[in-house]
Every structure is written in C-alpha cells, then in structure tokens.
N, C-alpha and C positions, 0 to 999 in steps of 0.2 A: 263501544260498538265500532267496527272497521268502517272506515269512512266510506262515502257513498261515491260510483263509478259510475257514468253514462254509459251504457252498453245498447247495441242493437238486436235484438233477438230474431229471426226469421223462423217464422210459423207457417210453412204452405209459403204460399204464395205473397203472405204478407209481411213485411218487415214493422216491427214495434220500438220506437225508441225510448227508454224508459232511464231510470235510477237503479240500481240495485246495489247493494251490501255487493267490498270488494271482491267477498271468498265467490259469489254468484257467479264473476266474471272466470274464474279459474279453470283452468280444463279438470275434471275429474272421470275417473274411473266408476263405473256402474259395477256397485254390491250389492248383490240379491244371495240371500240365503240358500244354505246348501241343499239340494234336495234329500232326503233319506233315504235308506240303502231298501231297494225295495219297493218304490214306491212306482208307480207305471207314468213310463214321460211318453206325451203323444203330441209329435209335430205338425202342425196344423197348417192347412195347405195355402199358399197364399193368393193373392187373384193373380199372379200369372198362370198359378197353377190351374184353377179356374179357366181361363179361358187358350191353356194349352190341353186340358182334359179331353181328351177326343170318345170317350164315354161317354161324355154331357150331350144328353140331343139338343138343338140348338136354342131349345125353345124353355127346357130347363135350365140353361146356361144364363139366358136372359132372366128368367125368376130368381136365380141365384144372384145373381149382378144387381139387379134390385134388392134384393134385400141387402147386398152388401153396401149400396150408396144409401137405402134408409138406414142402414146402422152407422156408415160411418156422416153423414149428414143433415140429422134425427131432424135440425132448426129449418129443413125447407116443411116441414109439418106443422112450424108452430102456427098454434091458433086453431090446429086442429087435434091434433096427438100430443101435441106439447104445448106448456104453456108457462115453462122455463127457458134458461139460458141453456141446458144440459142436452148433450146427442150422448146415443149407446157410449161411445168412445169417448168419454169423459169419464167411465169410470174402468170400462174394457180396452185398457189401452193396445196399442198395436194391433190393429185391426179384429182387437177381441183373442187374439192368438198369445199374446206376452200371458208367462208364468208371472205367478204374483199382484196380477191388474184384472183378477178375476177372468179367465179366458174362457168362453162363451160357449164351448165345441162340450167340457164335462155335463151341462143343460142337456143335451142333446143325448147321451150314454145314459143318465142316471133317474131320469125321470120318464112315466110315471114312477113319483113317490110321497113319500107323505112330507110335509112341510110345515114346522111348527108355529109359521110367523100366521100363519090360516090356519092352523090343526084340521086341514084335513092335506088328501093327496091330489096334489095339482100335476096339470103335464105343462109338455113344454111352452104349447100355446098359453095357458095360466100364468107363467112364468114372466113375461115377457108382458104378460098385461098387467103383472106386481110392478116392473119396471118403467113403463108408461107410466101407473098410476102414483107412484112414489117417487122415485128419483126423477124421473121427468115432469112430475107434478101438472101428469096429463089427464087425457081421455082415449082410452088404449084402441087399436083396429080392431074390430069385431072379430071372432073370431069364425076362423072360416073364409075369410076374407081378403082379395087377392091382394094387398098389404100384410096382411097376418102370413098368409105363404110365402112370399115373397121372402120376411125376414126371419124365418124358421126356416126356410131351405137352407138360407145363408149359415145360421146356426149348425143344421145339420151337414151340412158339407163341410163346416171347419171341422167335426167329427169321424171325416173321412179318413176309416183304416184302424180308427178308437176300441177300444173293450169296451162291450155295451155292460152296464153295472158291476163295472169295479171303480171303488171308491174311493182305494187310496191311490191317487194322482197326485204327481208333484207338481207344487205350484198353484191349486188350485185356489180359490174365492182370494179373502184379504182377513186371512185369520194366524199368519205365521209370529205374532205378538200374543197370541194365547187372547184370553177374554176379559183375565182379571187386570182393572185398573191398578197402577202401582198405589200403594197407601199415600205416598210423598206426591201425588200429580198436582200440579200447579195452574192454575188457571190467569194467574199472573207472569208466570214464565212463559205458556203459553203464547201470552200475549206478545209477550220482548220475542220469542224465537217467530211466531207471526210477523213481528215489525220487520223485521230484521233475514226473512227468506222470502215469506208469500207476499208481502205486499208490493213489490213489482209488479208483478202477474195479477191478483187479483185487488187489486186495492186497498187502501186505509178501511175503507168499509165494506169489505169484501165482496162489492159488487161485481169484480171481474172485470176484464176488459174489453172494449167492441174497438172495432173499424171501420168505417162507413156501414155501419148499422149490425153487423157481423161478428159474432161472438168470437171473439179468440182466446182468453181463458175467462173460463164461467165463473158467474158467483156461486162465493164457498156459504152466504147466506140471506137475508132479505127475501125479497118477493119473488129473484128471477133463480133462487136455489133449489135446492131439493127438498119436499116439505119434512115434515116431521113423523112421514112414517116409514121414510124411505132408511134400505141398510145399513146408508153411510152415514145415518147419525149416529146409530151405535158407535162409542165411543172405539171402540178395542177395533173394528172395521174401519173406522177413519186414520187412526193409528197403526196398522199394516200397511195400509195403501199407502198412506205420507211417509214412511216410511220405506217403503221399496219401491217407489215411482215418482216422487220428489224429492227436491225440488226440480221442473221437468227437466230430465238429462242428465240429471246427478242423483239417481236414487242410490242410496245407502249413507248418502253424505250426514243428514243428522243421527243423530245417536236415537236409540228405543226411549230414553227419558225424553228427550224435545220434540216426538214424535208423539209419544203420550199425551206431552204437555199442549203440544198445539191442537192435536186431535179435541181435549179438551176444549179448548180456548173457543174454537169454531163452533161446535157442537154447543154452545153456549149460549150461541147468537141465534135471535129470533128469524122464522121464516114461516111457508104456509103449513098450515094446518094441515095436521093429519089427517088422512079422510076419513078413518074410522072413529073421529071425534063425539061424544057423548052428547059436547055441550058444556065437558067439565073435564078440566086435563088432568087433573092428579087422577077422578074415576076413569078415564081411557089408561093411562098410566096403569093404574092396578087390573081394568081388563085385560090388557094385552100386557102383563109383566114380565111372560116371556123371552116379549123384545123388549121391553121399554127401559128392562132391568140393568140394558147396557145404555142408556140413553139420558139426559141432561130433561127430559120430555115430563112436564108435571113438576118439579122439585123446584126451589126459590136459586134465584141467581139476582145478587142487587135488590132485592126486597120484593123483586116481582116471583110469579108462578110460569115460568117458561111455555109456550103453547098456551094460556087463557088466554083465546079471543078465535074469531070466527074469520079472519083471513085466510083465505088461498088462493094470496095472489090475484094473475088474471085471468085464473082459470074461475071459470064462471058457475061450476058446480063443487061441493062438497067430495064426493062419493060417485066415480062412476059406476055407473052399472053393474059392470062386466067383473066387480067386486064382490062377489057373492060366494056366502059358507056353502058345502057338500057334506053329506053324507050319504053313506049306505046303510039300510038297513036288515 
C-alpha cells in the first residue's frame, strides 16, 4: 500500500485534516462515462439562474429557494425528516444537477409512473417520500405540505426547459455499471480498496465524519447511514455512484472491479432496518426480491443473517406512514 500523507481537505466552509493513501493527494482528472449517441442531455439551471429568473414571481422564487436549501441541507431537519447523517445531496450530487450522481430534474419529466420498488405508480411527491423514508432513514413532510412544495418546486425547476417523458437521458440514476454483479466480486478486496480510498472521509468504521457536531462526509453504515431499504444498498447502485463521484473529486479514478468490490464490502455492513420489515429478513428479502435481488439484505455474511433485528436507528418508528401500497381498480 503507498504510504500514508497528511493532507487538508476543504469542504464548504470547513477545513478537515486527515491521513489519506499518497495517490488521494494527487491532482486527477474527472472520468465519467460517455453519453450515447441519442440520448437527450438537459442542463439544469443553477441558483443563480434561480434568482436571475425574472419569470419567477417573487414569492415563487422564495418556494424555490427553499426547497433548494432543504435539499442541499436535508441535517437542519434531523430529528424530524431525518434521522441519519444523509441530506438530498449526499446522493444527488451537484446541487442534484451532475450526470451520473442521480440528477433530480428526470423525477420531475417522468413521473407519474409506475415504480417496481412499490408496484404500483407513484408521482413526484411519493418519490421524495421513498427518499426520506430510505436513504435518509426518516419521517418524510406530508404531503401537500409547505415543505413538501417547497422541495418539489426545486425538483421542478431544475426540469426547466426538460422533455416531459422521454426517458432516454444521459447520465440519468447510478446504473452506468449495468446490474449484474461480476462472478469474481470480492468482499475482501473490497475491504483493502475501502482501507486504502474511503477511510479518510468516512472512517475505519464507516461512521463518517462531523465537525463541531456537523456532518461532513456521512456514514456509509451503522445507525447514522442509510437503512436497508434505501437504493444505494443495491449493490450494482452503490457501484456506479463510487464509481463515477468517488473518491470525492477524482471520480473515475478506481477501476469498475474496485468499485464492485467496495460497493460490495459497504453494502455488507450492518445498519437500520428496512421499514418494510416482516420481523424476518430472509421473508422481507423474498417479498420484496425485486429489490432485495441486488442487495447483501437477508443472506449470511460471517455466520450472521444481514438485517435480523429490529434496529432503526434513532428514528423512533418502523414504517412511516406516508408508506402506503395503491391501486386502482
């Protein structure tokens, strides 16, 4: 392993001083995949554009703006929408706008539609309450709710000027690694290219790191991660996104196998309960195989059964609500 460099990292406003593996310190070129010929690219507008928009009546501008400081600073809600270390923008990088880091504005085009992680068709607002209830391992705004408008306008206006349901977008979710795990994935290598990239950032034990109480990179697992129902444990999902937005600044720098492998390795490690929990992880596992099929979620890892037990965290309920199947008949 290349011997280990003190470096300082500046994040916002706050500066981190850390260890990290020599190659970290290197300057690198950002590699993201090519888009395909054909595919619809739409440039999403950014907050200056926002509040040089002289179309925006002033009062819509403000809903807008709101919703864009509760996406990009999800942790002034914990304890009430959240109850992780995770904001929008830990998975939607670049203000939700970057190809490749899931961009936020296709939500807004393509839905309503049907959705298989719920089988039935959710809209946007649905959408956004799967993200609350999973990745931020919350209790989502009600819908209808002048929170709930707020970060749906934002959504919707990064869509400004978009094709409403055309579906091949470049750049869109964190699927540019296809779904299939390679046969050769390592859970052990994993680990070594873990040691050896992410543990700067987020720790030996993946807790992440604060600063004077202030999350600056999240845990990737534990209590204060994403639980176990959210997208990015999907293996093949965690693996695009490390992949083409890690390690932060230098995405493309590992190769699609150490991207596998560590996507692997993380998705391994225990966190909170899925909400749609049975009471039995292998039977949630087979009801939901849909998703679970890409997921580490029910199956033995070290002699234990991954997700058995009734943790979520310090979120104080199972299953919010606002989680509820549709139909029509």
């Amino acid at each position: 392993m290349n011997a280990l460099k003190k470096i300082t990292l500046a994040v916002g406003t706050v500066a981190i001083t850390g260890f990290s593996v020599g190659a970290l310190a290197q300057p690198h070129g950002v590699i993201l995949p090519a888009f395909k010929e054909g595919q619809y690219v739409h440039k999403a507008p950014t907050v200056d554009d926002i509040n040089a928009d002289k179309s925006l009546h002033p009062e819509l501008r403000k809903v807008i703006l709101k919703g864009r400081d509760m996406f990009m600073d999800t942790q002034k809600y914990r304890g009430k929408y959240v109850f992780n270390d995770m904001s929008c923008k830990s998975c939607h990088m670049g203000e939700g706008r970057m190809a490749w880091s899931g961009p936020v504005w296709p939500a807004a085009t393509t839905l309503p539609d049907f959705r298989g992680k719920n089988g039935h068709v959710n809209s946007l607002e649905e959408r956004i309450v799967g993200c609350f209830s999973f990745s931020m391992n919350g209790i989502p705004p009600a819908y209808g709710s002048d929170d709930m408008l707020a970060i749906t306008s934002y959504h919707q206006y990064m869509a400004k000027g978009a094709k409403v349901y055309d579906s091949n977008i470049a750049g869109r979710g964190f699927n540019s690694l296809g779904n299939q795990m390679p046969k050769d994935i390592s859970y052990e290598k994993g680990q070594q290219v873990y040691t050896e990239n992410c543990r700067v950032c987020h720790g030996a034990d993946g807790a992440g790191k604060k600063v004077d109480g202030k999350v600056v990179f999240p845990a990737l697992w534990g209590d204060n991660s994403y639980n176990w129902g959210a997208g990015m444990i999907r293996v093949f999902t965690a693996a695009s996104f490390i992949k083409n937005n890690m390690p932060l600044g230098q995405p493309g720098r590992l190769s699609d196998k150490e991207a596998w492998d560590v996507a692997l390795y993380i998705n391994s490690q225990e966190r909170p309960q899925d909400p749609r929990y049975t009471g039995n992880a292998k039977e949630t596992r087979e009801k939901f195989l849909n998703f679970h099929k890409f997921s580490m979620y029910g199956t033995e890892r070290n002699g234990k059964i991954l997700g058995q037990h009734d943790n979520t965290g310090s979120k104080p309920i199972l299953k919010p609500e606002l989680l509820r199947s549709r139909s029509f008949e």
